[in-house]
N, C-alpha and C positions, 0 to 999 in steps of 0.2 A: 674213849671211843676210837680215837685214830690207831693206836695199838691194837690193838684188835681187826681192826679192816686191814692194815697195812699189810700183813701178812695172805689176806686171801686178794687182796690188787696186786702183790708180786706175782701169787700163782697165775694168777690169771694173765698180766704180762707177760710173764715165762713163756706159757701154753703158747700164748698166741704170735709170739716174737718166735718160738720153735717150729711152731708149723710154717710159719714164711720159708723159714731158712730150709724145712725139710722138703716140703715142695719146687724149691728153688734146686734143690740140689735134686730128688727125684727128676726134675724136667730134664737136668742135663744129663739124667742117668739112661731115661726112655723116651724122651722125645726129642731129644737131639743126639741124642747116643753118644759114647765118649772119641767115638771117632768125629762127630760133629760138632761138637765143644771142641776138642783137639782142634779142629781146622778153626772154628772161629776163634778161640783163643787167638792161634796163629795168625790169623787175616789180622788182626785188630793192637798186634805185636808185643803179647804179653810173653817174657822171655821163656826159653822150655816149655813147649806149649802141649810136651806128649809127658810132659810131669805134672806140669800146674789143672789142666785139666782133671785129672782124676782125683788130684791131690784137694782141687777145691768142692769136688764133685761129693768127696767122702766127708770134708770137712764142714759140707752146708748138710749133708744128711743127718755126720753122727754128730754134729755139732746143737742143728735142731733137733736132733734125740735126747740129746744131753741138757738142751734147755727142757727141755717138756720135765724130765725127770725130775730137773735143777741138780743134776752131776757136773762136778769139776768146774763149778762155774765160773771163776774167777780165769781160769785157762781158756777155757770155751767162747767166753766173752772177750775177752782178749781175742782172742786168735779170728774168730768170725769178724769183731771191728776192723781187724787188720784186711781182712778179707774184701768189706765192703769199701775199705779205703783203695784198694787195688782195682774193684768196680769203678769208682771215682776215677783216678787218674786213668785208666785203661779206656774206660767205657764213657762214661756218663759225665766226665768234668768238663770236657770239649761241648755239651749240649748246652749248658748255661744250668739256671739253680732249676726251674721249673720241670717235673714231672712231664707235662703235656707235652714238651719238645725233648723227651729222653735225654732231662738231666739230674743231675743228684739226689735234688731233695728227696725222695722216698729211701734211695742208698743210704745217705747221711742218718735218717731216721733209725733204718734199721742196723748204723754202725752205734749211732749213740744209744740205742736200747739194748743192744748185746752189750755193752760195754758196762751199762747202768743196772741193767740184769745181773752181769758177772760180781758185780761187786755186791750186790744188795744183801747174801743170804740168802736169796730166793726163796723167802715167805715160806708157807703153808706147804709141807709133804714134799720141800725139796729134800731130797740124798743126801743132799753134803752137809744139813742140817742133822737130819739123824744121823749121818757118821759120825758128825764129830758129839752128838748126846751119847751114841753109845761109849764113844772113846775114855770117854769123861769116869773117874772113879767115882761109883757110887748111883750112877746114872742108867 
């Protein structure tokens, strides 16, 4: 029974762990604009803040793209963890654990699910699954 569910609770993780990250990254694309990111990067003294800006702005979009698909996941997850770890010390480590006084824990959450996504396989109709069934001789 658990073989069988296991793969449609990853999709469904994926999904919903990709739209955080793409929403997150849409926000800095049009509602703060990348000249608004840019500055608050900067105010908040994340280094190169006219690189890291766009740089994290493409990496929470095509990152949360790539989760929804389950493309590259083991990259993606990786790299988005590293991401939210940079939220952590930049942004949210200084507030303490709690959410309510803009601290970690919701970042943390969503570092160890990208990270636990990445590795999983990603269930049900991820990409990198049927990449590598088609790869496969015979397959």
């Amino acid at each position: 029974m658990l073989a069988r569910i296991r793969p449609v609770a990853l999709l469904i993780g994926r999904v919903g762990i990709g739209i955080i990250f793409l929403v997150h990254g849409w926000q800095k694309l049009t509602t703060m604009g990348l000249s608004g990111t840019t500055a608050f990067f900067e105010q908040i003294g994340i280094p190169l803040p006219g690189l890291a800006a766009p740089a994290v702005t493409v990496l929470e979009l095509a990152g949360g793209a790539a989760l929804i698909l389950g493309a590259a996941l083991p990259v993606v997850g990786t790299l988005l963890a590293l991401d939210m770890l940079g939220a952590i010390a930049f942004v949210h480590g200084g507030n303490g654990f709690t959410v309510d006084k803009g601290g970690y824990e919701f970042v943390l959450a969503l570092a160890v699910a990208a990270l636990a996504i990445g590795f999983s396989g990603g269930g049900t109709l991820a990409l990198d699954a049927l990449w590598q069934r088609r790869g496969r001789p015979g397959a």
